[in-house]
C-alpha positions as CSV (number, residue, x, y, z in Angstrom):
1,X,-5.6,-4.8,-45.7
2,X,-5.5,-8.0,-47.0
3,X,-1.6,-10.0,-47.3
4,X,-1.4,-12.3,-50.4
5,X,2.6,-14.0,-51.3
6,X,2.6,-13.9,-55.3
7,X,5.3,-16.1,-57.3
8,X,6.6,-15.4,-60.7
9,X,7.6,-18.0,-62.7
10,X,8.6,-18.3,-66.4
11,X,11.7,-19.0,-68.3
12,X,14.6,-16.7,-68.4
13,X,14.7,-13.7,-70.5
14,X,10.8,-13.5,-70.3
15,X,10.4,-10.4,-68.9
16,X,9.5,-11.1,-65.3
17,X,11.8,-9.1,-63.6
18,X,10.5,-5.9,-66.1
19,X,7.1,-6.8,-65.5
20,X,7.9,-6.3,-61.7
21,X,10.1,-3.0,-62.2
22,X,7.1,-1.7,-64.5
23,X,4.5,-2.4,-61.4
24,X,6.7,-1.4,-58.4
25,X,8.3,1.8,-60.0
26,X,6.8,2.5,-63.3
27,X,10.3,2.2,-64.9
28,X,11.7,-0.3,-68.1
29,X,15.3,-0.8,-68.2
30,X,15.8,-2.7,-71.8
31,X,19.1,-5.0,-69.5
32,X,18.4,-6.5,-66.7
33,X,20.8,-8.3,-64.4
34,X,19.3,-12.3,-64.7
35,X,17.8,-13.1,-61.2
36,X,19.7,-15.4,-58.8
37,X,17.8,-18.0,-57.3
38,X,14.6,-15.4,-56.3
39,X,14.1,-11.6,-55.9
40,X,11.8,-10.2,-53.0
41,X,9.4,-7.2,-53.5
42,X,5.9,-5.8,-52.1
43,X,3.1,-3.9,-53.9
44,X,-0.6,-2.7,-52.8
45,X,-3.0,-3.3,-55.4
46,X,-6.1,-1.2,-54.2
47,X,-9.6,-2.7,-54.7
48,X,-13.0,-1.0,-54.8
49,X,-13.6,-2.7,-51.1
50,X,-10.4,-3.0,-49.6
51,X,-6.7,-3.7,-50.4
52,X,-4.1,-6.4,-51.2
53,X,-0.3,-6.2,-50.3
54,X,1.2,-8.6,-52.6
55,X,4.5,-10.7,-50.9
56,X,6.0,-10.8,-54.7
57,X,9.0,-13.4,-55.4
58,X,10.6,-13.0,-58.7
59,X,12.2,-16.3,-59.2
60,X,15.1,-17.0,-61.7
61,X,14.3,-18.5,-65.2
62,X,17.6,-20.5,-65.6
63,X,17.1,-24.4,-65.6
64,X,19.9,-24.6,-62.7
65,X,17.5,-22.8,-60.2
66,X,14.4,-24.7,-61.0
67,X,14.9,-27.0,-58.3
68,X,14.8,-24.1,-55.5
69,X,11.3,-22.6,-57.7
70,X,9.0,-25.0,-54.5
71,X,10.6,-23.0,-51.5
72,X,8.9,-19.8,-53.2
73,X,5.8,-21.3,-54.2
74,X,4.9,-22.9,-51.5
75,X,2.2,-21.1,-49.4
76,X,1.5,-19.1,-52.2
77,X,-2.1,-17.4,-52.8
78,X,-1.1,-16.3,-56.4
79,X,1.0,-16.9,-59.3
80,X,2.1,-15.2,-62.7
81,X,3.3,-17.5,-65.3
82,X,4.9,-15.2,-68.0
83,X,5.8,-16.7,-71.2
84,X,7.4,-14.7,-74.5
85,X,5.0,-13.9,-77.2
86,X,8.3,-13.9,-79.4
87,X,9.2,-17.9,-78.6
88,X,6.8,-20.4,-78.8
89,X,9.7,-22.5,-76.7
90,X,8.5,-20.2,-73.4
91,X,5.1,-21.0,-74.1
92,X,5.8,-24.8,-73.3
93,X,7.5,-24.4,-70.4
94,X,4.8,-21.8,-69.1
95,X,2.6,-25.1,-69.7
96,X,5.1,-27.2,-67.7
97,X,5.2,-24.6,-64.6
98,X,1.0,-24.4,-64.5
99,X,1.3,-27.7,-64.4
100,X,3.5,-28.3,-61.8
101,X,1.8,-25.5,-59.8
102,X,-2.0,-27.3,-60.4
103,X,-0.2,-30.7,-58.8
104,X,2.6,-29.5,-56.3
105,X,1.1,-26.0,-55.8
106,X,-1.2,-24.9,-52.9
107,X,-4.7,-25.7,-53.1
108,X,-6.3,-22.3,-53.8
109,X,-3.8,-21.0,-55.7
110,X,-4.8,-18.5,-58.0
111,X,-3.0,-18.4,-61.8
112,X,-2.6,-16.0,-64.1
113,X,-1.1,-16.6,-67.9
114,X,1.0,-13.6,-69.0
115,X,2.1,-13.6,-72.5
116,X,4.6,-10.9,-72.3
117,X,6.0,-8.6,-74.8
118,X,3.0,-7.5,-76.8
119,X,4.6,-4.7,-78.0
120,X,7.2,-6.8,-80.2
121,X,4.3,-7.7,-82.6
122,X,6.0,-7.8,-85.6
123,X,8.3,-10.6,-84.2
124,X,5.1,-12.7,-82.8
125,X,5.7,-16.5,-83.1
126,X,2.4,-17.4,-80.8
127,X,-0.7,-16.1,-81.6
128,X,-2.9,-14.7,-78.8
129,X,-5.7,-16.8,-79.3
130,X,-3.5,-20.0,-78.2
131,X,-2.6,-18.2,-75.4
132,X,-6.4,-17.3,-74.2
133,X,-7.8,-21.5,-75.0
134,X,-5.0,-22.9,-72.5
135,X,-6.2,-20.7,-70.0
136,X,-9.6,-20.9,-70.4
137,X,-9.2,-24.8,-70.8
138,X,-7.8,-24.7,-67.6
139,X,-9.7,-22.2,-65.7
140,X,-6.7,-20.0,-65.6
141,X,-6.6,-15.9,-65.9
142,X,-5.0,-14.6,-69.4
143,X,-3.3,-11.5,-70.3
144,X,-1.0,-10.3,-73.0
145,X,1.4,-7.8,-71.2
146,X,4.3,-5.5,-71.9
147,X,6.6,-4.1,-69.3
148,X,8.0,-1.8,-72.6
149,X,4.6,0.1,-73.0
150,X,3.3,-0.7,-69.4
151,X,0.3,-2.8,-71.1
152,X,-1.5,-4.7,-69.0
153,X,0.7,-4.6,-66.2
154,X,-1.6,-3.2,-63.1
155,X,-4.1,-5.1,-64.8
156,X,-3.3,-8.3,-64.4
157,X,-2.0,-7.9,-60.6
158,X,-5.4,-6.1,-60.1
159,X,-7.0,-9.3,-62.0
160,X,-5.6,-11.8,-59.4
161,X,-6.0,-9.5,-56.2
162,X,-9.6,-9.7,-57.0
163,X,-9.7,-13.3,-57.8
164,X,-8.4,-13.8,-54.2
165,X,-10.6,-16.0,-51.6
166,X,-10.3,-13.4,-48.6
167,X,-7.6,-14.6,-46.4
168,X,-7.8,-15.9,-42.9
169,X,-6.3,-15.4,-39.7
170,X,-4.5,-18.5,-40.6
171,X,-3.4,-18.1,-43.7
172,X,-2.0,-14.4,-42.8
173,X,-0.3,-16.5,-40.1
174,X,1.5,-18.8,-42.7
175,X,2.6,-15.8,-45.1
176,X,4.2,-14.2,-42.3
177,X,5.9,-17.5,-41.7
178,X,7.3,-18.2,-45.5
179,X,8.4,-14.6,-45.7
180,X,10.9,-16.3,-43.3
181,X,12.5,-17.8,-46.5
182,X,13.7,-14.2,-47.3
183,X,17.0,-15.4,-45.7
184,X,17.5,-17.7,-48.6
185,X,17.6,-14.6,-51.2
186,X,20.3,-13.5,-49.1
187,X,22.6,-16.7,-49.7
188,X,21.6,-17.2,-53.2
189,X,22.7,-14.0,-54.0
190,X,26.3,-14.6,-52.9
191,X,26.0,-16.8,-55.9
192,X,28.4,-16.0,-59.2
193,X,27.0,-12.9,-60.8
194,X,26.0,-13.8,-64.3
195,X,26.7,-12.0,-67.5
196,X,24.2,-9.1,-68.5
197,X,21.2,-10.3,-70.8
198,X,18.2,-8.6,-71.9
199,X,15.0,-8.7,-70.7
């Protein structure tokens, strides 16, 4: 079995956090708790030839914890950048975190665009097709998702396992190593709880 450490990054209110409790437990709970500083999960994605245990961190979309958004990326073989289909607003900071990732980001790491919230159609203020250009302009993998109707959701986890170079002794080495960083969910959740918002 291949080990891959996947970061989820978006703004706050995206949908990350549903996206993740639609993959992991095949549930949607219309409020969720806003993360503090990063949430810690683990999923297998099974491929025809082997399969991949994604190391998932859910980071927080608020602008205070952007700062702490490197100690979860770092090392990382994958990413999902989720933006809302609902606020064009989400789909320029999704540009500002691929970004970042492409110049601060590991190497090889592999991205995938999610435009989440397909299911609110009638309240669409991006259209798909600008969502599909930026990532094909930049070589990255695109999906419109919805944790509401499930949409998408293996999919695009099953899109990046099999986009993955095959690991190395190495690089299973350094995963095991930044999973140390679990210890910092610990402290950042001792952080002031915040006041319920929807997904």
């Amino acid at each position: 079995m291949e080990h891959a450490k996947l970061v989820l990054l978006g703004e706050q209110n995206v949908g990350k956090t549903s996206l993740l409790h639609r993959l992991a437990t095949n549930t949607f709970q219309p409020f969720e708790e806003p993360t503090v500083g990063a949430a810690y999960t683990s999923h297998v994605v099974h491929l025809d030839d082997t399969a991949v245990k994604f190391e998932i961190w859910d980071t927080a979309g608020q602008e205070r914890y952007h700062s702490l958004a490197p100690m979860y990326y770092r090392g990382a073989q994958a990413a999902i950048v989720v933006y809302d289909i609902t606020r064009k607003d989400t789909f320029v900071r999704a540009q500002e975190w691929v970004k970042e990732l492409q110049r601060r980001g590991p190497p090889r790491i592999v991205i995938a665009l999610a435009g989440n919230k397909a299911d609110l159609e009638a309240r669409r203020d991006l259209e798909t097709e600008a969502g599909k250009q930026y990532a094909e302009d930049l070589g990255l993998l695109f999906m419109e998702t919805s944790a509401l109707t499930a949409m998408n959701v293996q999919d695009v986890f099953h899109a990046l396992a099999s986009k993955l170079p095959r690991s190395s002794q190495e690089d299973s080495q350094r995963l095991q190593s930044s999973n140390a960083v679990r210890l910092e969910q610990t402290v950042q959740s001792a952080a002031e709880p915040e006041s319920t918002s929807c997904c």
